[in-house]
N, CA, C and O of each residue as an XYZ file, in Angstrom:
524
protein
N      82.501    145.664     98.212
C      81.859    146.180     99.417
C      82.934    146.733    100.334
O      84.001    146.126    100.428
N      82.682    148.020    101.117
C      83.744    148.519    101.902
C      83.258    147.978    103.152
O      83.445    146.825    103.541
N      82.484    149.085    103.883
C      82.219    148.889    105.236
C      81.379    149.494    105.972
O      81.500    150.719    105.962
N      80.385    148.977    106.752
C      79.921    150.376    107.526
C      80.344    151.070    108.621
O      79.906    152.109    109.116
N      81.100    150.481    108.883
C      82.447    151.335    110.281
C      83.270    151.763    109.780
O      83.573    151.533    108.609
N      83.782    152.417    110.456
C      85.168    152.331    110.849
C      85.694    153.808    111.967
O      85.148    154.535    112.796
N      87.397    153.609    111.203
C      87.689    154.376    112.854
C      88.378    156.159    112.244
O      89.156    156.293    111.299
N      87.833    157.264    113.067
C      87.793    158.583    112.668
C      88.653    159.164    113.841
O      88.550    158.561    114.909
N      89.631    160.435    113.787
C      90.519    160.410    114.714
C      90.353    162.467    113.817
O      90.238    162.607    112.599
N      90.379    163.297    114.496
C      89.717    164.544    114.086
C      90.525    165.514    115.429
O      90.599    165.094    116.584
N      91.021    166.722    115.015
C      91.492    168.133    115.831
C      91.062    169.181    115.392
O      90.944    169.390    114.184
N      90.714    170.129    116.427
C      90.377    171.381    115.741
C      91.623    172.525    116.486
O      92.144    172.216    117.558
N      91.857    173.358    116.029
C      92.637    174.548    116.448
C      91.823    175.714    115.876
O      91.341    175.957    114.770
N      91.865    176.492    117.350
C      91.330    177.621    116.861
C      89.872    177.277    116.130
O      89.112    176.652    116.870
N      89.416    177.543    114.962
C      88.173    177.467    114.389
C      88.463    176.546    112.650
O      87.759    176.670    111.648
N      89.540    175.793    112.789
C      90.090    175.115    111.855
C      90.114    173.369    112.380
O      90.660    172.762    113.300
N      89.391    173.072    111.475
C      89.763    171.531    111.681
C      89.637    170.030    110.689
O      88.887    169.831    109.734
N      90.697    169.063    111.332
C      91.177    168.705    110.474
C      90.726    166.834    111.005
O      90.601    166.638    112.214
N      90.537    165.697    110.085
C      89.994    164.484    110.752
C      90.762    163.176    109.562
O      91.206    163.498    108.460
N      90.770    162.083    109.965
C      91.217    161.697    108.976
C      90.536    160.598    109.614
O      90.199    160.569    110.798
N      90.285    159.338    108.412
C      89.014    158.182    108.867
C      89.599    157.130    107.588
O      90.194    157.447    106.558
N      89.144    155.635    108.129
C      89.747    154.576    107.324
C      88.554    153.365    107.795
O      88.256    153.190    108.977
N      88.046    152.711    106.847
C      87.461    151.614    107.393
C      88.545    150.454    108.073
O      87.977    149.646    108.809
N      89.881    150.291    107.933
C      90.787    149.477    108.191
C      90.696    148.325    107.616
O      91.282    147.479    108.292
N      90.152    147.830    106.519
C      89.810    146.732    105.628
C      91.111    145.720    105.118
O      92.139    146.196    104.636
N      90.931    144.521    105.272
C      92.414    143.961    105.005
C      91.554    142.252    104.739
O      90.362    141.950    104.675
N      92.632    141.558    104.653
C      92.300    140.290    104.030
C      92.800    139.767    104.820
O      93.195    140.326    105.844
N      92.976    138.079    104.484
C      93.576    137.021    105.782
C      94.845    136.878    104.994
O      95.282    137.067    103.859
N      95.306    136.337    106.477
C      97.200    136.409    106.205
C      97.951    137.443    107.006
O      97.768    137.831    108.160
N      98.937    137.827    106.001
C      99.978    138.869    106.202
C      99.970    139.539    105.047
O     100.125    138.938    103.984
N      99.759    141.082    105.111
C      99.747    141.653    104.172
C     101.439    142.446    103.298
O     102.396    143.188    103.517
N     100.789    141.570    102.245
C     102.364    141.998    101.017
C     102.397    143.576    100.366
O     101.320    144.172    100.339
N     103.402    144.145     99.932
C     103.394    145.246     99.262
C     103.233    144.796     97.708
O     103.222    145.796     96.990
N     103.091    143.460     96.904
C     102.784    143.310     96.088
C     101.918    142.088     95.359
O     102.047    141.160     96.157
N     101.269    141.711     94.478
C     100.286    140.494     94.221
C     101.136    138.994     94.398
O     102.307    138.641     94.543
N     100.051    138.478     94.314
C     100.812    136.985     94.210
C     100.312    136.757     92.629
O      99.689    137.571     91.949
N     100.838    135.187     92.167
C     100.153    134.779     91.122
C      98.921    134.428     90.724
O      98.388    134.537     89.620
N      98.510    133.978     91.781
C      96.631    133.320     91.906
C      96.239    134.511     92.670
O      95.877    134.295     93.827
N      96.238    135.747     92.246
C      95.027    136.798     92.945
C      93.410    136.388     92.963
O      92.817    135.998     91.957
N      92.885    136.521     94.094
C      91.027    136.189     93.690
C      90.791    137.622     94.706
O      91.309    137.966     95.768
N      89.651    138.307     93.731
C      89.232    139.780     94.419
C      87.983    139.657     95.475
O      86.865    139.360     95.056
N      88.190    139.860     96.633
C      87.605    140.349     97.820
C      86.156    140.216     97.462
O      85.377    139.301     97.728
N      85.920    141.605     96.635
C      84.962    142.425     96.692
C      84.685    143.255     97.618
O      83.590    143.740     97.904
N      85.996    143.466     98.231
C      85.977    144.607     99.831
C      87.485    145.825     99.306
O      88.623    145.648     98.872
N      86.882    146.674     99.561
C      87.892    147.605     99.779
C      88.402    148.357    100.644
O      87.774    148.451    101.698
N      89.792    149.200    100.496
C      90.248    149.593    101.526
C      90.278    151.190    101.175
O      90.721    151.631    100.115
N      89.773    151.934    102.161
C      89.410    153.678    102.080
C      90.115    153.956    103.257
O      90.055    153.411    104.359
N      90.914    155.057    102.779
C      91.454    156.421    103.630
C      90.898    157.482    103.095
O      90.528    157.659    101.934
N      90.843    158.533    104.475
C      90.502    159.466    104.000
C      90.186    160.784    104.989
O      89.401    160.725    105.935
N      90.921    161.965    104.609
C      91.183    163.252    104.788
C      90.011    164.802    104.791
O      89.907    165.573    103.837
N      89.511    164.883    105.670
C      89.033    166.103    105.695
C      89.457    167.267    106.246
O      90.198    167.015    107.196
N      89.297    168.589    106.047
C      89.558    169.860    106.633
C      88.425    170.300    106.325
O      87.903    170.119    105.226
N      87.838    171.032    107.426
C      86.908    172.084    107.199
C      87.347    173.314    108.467
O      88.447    173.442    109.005
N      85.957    174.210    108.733
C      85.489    175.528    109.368
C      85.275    175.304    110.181
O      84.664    174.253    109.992
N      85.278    175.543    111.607
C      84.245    175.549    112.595
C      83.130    176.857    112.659
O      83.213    177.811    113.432
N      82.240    176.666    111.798
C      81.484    178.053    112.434
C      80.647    178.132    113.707
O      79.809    177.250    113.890
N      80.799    179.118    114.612
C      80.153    178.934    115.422
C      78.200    179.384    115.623
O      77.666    180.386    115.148
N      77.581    178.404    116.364
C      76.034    179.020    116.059
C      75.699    179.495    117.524
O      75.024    180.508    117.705
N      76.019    179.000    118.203
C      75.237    178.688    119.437
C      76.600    178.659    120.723
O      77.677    178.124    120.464
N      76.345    179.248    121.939
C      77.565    178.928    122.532
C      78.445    177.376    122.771
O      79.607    177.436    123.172
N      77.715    175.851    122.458
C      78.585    175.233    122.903
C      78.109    174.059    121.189
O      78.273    172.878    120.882
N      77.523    175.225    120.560
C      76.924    174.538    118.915
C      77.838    174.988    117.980
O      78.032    176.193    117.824
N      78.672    173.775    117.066
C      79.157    174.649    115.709
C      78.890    173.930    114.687
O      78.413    172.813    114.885
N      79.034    174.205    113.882
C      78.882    173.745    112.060
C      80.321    173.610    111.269
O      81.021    174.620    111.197
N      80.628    172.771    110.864
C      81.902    172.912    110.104
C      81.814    172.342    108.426
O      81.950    171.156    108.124
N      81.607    173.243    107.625
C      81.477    172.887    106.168
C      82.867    171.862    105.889
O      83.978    172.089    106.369
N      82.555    170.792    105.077
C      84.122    170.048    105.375
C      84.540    169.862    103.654
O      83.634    169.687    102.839
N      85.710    169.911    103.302
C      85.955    169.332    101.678
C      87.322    168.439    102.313
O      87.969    168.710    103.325
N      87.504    167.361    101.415
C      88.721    166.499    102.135
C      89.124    165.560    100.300
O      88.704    165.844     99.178
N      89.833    164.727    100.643
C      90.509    163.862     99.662
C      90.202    162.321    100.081
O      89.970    162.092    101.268
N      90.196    161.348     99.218
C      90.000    160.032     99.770
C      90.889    159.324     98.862
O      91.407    159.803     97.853
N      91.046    157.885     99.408
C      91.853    156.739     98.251
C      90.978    155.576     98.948
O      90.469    155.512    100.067
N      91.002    154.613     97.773
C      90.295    153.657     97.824
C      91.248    152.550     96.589
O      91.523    152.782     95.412
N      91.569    151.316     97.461
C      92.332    150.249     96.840
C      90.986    149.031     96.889
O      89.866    149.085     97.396
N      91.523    148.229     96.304
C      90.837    147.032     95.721
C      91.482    145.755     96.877
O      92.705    145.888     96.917
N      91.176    145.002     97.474
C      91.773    143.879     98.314
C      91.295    142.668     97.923
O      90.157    142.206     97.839
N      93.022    141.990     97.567
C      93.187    140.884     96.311
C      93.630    139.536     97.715
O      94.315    139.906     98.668
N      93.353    138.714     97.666
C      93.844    137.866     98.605
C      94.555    136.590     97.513
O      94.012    136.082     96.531
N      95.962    136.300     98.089
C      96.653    135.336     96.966
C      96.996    134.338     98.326
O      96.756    134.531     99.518
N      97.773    132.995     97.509
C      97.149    131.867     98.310
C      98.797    131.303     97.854
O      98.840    131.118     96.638
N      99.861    131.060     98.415
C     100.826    130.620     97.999
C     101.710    130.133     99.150
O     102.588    130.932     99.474
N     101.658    129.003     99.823
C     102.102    128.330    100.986
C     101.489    128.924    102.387
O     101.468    128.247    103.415
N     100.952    130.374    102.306
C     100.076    130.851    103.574
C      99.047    131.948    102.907
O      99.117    132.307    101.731
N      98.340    132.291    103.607
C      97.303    133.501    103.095
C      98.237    134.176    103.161
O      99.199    134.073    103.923
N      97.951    135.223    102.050
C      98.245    136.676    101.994
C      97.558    137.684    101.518
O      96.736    137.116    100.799
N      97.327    138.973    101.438
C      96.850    139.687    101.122
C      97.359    141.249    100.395
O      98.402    141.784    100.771
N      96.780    141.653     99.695
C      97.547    142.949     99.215
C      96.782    144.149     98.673
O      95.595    143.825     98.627
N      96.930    145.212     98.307
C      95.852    146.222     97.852
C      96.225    146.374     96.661
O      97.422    146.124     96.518
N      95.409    146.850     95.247
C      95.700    147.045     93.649
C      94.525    147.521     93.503
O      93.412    147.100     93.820
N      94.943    148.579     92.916
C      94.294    149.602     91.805
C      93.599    150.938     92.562
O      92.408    151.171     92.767
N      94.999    151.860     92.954
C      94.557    152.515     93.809
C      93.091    153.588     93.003
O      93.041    153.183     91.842
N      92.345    154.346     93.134
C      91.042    155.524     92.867
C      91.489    156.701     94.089
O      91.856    156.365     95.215
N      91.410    157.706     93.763
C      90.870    158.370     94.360
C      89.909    159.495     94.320
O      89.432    159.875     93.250
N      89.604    160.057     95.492
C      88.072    161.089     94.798
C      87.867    162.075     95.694
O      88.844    162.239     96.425
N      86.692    163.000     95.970
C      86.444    164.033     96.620
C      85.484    163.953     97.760
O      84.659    163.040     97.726
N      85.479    164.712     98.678
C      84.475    164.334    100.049
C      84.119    165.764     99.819
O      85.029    166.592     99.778
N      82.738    166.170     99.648
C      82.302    167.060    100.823
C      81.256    166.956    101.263
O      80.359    166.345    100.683
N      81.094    167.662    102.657
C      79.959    167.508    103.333
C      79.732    168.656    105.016
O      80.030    169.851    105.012
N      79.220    167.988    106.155
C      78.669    168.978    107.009
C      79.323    168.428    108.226
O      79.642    167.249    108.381
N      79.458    169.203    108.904
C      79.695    168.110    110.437
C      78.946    169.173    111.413
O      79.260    170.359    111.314
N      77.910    168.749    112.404
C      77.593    169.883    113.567
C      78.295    168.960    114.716
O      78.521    167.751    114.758
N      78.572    170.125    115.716
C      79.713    169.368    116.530
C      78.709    170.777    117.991
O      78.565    171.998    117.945
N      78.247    169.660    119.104
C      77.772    170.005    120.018
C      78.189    169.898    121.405
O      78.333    168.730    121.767
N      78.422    170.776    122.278
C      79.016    170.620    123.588
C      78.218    169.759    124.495
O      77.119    170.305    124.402
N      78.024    168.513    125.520
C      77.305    168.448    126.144
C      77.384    169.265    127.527
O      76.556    169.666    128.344
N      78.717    169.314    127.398
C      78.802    170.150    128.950
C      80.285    170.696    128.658
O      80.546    170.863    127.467
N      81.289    170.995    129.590
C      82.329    172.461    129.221
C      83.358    171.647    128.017
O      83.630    172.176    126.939
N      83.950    170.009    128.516
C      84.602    169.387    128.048
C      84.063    168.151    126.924
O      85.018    168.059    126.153
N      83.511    167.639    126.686
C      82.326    166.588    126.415
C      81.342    167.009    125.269
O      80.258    167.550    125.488
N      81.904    166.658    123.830
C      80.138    166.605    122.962
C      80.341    166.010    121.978
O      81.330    165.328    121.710
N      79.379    166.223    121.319
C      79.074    164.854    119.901
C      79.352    165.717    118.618
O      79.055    166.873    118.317
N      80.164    164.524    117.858
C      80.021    165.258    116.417
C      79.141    164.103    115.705
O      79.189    162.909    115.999
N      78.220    164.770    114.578
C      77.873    164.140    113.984
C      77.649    165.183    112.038
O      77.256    166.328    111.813
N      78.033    164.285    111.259
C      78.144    164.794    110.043
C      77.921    163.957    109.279
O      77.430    162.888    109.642
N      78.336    164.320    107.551
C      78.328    163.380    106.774
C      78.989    163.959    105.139
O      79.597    165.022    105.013
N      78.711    163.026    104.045
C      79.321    163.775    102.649
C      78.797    163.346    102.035
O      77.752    162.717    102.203
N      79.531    163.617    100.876
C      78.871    162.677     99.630
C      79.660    161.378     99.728
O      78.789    160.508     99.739
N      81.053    160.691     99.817
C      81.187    159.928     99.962
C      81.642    158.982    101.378
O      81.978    157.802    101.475
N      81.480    160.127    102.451
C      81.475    158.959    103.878
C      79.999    159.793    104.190
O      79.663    160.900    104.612
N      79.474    158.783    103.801
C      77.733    159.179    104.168
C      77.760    159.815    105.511
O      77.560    161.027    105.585
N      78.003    159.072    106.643
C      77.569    159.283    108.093
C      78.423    158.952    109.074
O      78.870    157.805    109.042
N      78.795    159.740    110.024
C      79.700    159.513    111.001
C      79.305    160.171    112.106
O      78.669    161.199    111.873
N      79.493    159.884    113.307
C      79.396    160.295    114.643
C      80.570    160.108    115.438
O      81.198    159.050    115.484
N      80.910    161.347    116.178
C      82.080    160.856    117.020
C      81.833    161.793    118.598
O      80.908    162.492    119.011
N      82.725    161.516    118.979
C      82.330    161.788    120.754
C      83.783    162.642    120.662
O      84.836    162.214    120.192
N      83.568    163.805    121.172
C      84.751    165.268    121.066
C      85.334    165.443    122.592
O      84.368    165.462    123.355
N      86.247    165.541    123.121
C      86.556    165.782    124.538
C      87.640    167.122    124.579
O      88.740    166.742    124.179
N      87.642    168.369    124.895
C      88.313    169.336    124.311
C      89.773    168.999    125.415
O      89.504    168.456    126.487
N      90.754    169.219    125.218
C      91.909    169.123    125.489
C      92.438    170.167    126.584
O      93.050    169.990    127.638
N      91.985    171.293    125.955
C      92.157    172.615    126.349
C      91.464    173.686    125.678
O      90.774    173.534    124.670
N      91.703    174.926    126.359
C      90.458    176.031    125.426
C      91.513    176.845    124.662
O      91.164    177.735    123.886
């Protein structure tokens, strides 16, 4: 099982844009760069993951952005050897695509909301920086 959150962090330039999103999934302890001897598996995993798409525009403060991106997805092993620890094994990775409409509520201020084939659904709140 992964997650149904997590945290999405997204820029656009110009009519190009780019987001990257992670459920932040981890185990108890301190996490190792490698297994212990007594591994027991989670059943939770850990996802990153990369999109770029378009901004097309529809509407003056309405756009559409077709998105294709990259993902990784590890396995989270928790080992047990004088303290918890935790670690990731057997990295996957795979393909995202999907839609995002991204709406102004007012000059600075609007909502994105999209989705893919593999991050089903996301919503995020956009605040433009500058024009």
């Amino acid at each position: 099982m992964s997650s149904f959150m997590g945290l999405n962090a997204g820029a656009s330039l110009n009519n190009f844009y780019l987001d990257i999103s992670s459920n932040l999934k981890g185990g108890s302890g301190n996490r190792l760069s490698s297994g212990s001897n007594y591994p027991l598996d989670t059943k939770r995993d850990f996802i990153f993951l990369m999109n770029v798409g378009y901004n097309v525009q529809i509407k003056e403060k309405w756009f559409i952005a077709p998105i294709i991106g990259i993902g990784w997805t590890w396995d989270i092993y928790q080992g047990i050897s004088g303290y918890l620890k935790y670690y990731y094994r057997d990295p996957r990775s795979f393909f995202n695509i999907g839609l995002s409409t991204k709406f102004f509520l007012n000059d600075d201020v609007g909502i994105i909301v999209g989705g893919g084939l593999n991050e089903l659904f996301k919503a995020s709140i956009v605040y433009k920086l500058w024009d």
